[in-house]
N, C-alpha and C positions, 0 to 999 in steps of 0.2 A: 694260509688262513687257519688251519686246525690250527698249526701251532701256536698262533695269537689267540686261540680261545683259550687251548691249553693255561697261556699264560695269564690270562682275564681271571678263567676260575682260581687259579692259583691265588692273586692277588686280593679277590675277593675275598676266598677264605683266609689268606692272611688276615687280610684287615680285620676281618670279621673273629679273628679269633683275637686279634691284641684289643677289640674292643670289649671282647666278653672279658678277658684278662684285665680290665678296667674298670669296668663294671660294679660295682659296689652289690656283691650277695646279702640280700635276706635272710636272716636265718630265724627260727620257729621264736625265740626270744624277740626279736621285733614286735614278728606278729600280732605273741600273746599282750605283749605290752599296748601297741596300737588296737588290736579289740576291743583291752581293758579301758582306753582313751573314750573308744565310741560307745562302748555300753554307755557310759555316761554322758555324751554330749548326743547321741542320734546322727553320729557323721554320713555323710556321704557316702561313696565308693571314692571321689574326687579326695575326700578329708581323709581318707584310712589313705591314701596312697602317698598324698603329701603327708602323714606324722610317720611310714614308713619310711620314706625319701631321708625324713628328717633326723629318724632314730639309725638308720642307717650311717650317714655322714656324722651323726655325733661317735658310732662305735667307733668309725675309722679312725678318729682325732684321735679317741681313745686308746685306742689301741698303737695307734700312731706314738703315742708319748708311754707307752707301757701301762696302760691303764684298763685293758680291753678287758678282761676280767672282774674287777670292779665294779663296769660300767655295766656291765653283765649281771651281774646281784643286784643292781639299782633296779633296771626294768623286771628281772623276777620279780623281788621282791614288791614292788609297784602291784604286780601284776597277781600275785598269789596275797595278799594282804589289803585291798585296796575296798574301801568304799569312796562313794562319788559326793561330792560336795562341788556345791556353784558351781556344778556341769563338768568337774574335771574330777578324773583321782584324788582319790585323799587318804591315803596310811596312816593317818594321822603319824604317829612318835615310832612307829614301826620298822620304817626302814632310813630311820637315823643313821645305825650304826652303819650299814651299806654306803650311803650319802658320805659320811665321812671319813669312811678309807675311800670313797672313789676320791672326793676332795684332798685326800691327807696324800693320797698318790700322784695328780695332779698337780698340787700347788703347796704340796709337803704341809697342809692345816689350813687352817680359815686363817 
């Protein structure tokens, strides 16, 4: 019997560790990015969690195809440059040139 529990915990902290290994991290660049979203629209807690979820799985693609970096100056600059128009971000022409190396790195240009 101990040693079936032995083996339970084991199995559990396996599991439990390939799934934090899975896990899609947060890092302070979301955040500030998804704050920047709700200053302007009055999100939820429900709304900040799903455009984290959201900006999260976009770095991975990102980053996925070499582009993590890139993707990375988009939401800074989003986030450090940003006024709000019709309830979303608006950099107006500011973070052009970010936009288009993340695109020129993705899909080699418009």
């Amino acid at each position: 019997m101990k040693q079936l529990r032995s083996f339970h915990r084991a199995a559990v902290a396996t599991a439990l560790a390939a799934i934090a290994g899975l896990a899609p991290a947060c890092t302070s660049v979301e955040k500030s990015y998804c704050q920047t979203v709700c200053d302007c629209n009055d999100c939820t807690e429900l709304d900040f969690d799903k455009c984290i979820d959201s900006a999260v799985q976009d770095r991975r693609y990102a980053r996925e195809e070499g582009c993590g970096e890139a993707y990375d100056n988009i939401l800074t600059c989003i986030t450090e440059s940003t006024a709000c128009a019709y309830n979303q971000p608006d950099p107006g022409q500011s973070c052009d040139a970010a936009t288009t190396a993340y695109y020129d790195c993705l899909y080699g240009g418009f």
